[in-house]
C-alpha positions as CSV (number, residue, x, y, z in Angstrom):
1,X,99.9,35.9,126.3
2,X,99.0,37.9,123.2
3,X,96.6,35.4,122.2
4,X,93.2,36.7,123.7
5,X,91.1,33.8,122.1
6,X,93.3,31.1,124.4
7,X,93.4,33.7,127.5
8,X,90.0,34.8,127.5
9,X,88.9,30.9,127.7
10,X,91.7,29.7,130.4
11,X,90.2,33.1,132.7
12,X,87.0,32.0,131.8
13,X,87.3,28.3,133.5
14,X,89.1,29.6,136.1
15,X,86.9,32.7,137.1
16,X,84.1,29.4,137.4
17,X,86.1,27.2,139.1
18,X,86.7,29.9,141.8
19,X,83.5,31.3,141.8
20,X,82.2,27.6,142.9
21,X,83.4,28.8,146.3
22,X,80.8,31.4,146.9
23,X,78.3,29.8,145.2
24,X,79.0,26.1,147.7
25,X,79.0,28.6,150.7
26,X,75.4,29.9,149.9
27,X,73.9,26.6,149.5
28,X,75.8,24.7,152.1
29,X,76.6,27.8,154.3
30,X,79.6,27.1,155.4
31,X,83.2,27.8,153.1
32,X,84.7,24.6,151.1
33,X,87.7,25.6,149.3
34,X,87.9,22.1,147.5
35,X,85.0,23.4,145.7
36,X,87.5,25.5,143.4
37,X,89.1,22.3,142.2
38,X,85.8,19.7,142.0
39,X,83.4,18.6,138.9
40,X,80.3,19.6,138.6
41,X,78.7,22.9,140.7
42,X,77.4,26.0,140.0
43,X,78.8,27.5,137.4
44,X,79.9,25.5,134.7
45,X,83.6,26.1,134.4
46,X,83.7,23.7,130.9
47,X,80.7,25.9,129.7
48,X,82.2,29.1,130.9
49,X,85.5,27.8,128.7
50,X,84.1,26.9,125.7
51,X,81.8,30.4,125.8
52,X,84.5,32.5,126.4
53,X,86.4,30.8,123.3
54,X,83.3,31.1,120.8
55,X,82.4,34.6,122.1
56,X,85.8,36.0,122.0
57,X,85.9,34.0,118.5
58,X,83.0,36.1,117.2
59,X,84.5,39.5,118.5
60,X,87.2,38.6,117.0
61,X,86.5,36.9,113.4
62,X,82.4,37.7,113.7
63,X,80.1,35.6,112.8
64,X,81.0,34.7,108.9
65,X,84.2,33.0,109.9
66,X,84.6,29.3,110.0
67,X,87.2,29.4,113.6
68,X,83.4,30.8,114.8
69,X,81.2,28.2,113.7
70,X,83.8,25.3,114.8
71,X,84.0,26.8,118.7
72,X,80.0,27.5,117.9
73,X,79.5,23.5,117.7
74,X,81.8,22.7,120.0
75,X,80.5,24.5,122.7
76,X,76.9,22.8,122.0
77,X,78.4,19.3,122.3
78,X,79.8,20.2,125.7
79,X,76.7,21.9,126.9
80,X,74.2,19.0,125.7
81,X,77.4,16.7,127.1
82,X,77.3,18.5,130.4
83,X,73.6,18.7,131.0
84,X,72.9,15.2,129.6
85,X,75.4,12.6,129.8
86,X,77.4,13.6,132.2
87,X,74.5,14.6,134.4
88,X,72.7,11.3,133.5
89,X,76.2,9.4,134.8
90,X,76.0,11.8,138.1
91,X,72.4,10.1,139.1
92,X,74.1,6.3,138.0
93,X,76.4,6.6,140.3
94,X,74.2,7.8,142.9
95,X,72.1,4.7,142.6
96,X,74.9,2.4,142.5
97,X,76.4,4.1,145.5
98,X,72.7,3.5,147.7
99,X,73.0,0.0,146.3
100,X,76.8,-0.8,147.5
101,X,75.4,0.7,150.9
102,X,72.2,-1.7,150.9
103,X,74.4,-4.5,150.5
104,X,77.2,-3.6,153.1
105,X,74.4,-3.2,155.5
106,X,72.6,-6.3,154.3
107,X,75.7,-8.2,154.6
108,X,76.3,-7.3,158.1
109,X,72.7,-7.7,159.3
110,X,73.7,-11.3,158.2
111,X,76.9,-11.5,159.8
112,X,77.9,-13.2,156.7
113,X,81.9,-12.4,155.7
114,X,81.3,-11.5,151.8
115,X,83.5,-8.3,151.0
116,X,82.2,-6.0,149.1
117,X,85.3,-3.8,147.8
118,X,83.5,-0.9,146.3
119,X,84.7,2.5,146.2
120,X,82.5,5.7,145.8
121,X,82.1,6.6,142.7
122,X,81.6,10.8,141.8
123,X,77.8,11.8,142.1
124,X,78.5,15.2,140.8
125,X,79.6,15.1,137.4
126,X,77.4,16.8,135.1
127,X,75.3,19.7,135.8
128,X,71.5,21.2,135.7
129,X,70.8,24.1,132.8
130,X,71.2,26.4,135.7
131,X,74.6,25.7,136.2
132,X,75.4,25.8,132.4
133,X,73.2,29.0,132.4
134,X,76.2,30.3,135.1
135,X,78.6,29.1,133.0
136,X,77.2,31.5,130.0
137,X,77.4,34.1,131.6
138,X,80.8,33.7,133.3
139,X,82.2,33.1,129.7
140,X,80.7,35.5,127.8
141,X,81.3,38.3,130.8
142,X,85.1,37.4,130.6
143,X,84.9,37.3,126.9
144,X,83.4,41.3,126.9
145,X,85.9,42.4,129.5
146,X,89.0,41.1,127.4
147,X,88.0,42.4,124.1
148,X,86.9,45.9,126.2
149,X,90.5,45.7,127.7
150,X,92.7,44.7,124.9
């Protein structure tokens, strides 16, 4: 575990992933431990990763070395992935998921026998530039505190 670029990013997504439990309990007021282990949610534990990586890269290196600028643009592909795609899939499956409802209720206001073998499909995928704003500040927090420590 000498390698404080790989450590610094695995603490990173982890310190998000369980800080998801606090952050669920103050919006839904009430504890959800799954919450540690669930897509999507404030903060960003793939943002928090990819921060801690490129900021612990740049302590590291600095900011003339090319292991910097790769973890630079890959971090921007996960954040515009995150708050774009991902978050544009989130609010599909929404709508199909209000649609496979519509039609189950349709089809028994019909009484007609058509099965509709649909599963719910993950609303919370991607996130809201809030949530990747979290994420920033979870990675780059862990990033200070490893270099400061080691």
């Amino acid at each position: 575990m000498h390698n404080a670029l790989l450590v610094t990013s695995m603490l990173s997504a982890i310190v998000a992933q369980i800080l998801k439990i606090p952050f669920t309990y103050l919006t839904q007021h009430s504890w959800n431990w799954r919450a540690a282990f669930k897509p999507g949610g404030m903060p960003s534990s793939h943002t928090a990763l990819m921060v801690g990586l490129t900021s612990s890269t740049l302590f590291q290196y600095g900011w003339n070395n090319p292991f910097f600028a790769i973890a630079a643009a890959v971090t921007l592909i996960v954040i515009y992935d995150a708050t774009g795609v991902r978050r544009q899939a989130g609010h599909q499956a929404m709508v199909l998921n209000e649609l496979t409802a519509t039609m189950e209720t349709l089809n028994q206001k019909l009484c007609t026998n058509v099965s509709i073998k649909q599963s719910s499909l993950k609303e919370v995928l991607g996130h809201s530039p809030l949530e990747v704003l979290g994420g920033i500040v979870v990675g780059t927090v862990v990033a200070l505190v490893i270099v400061r420590y080691s």
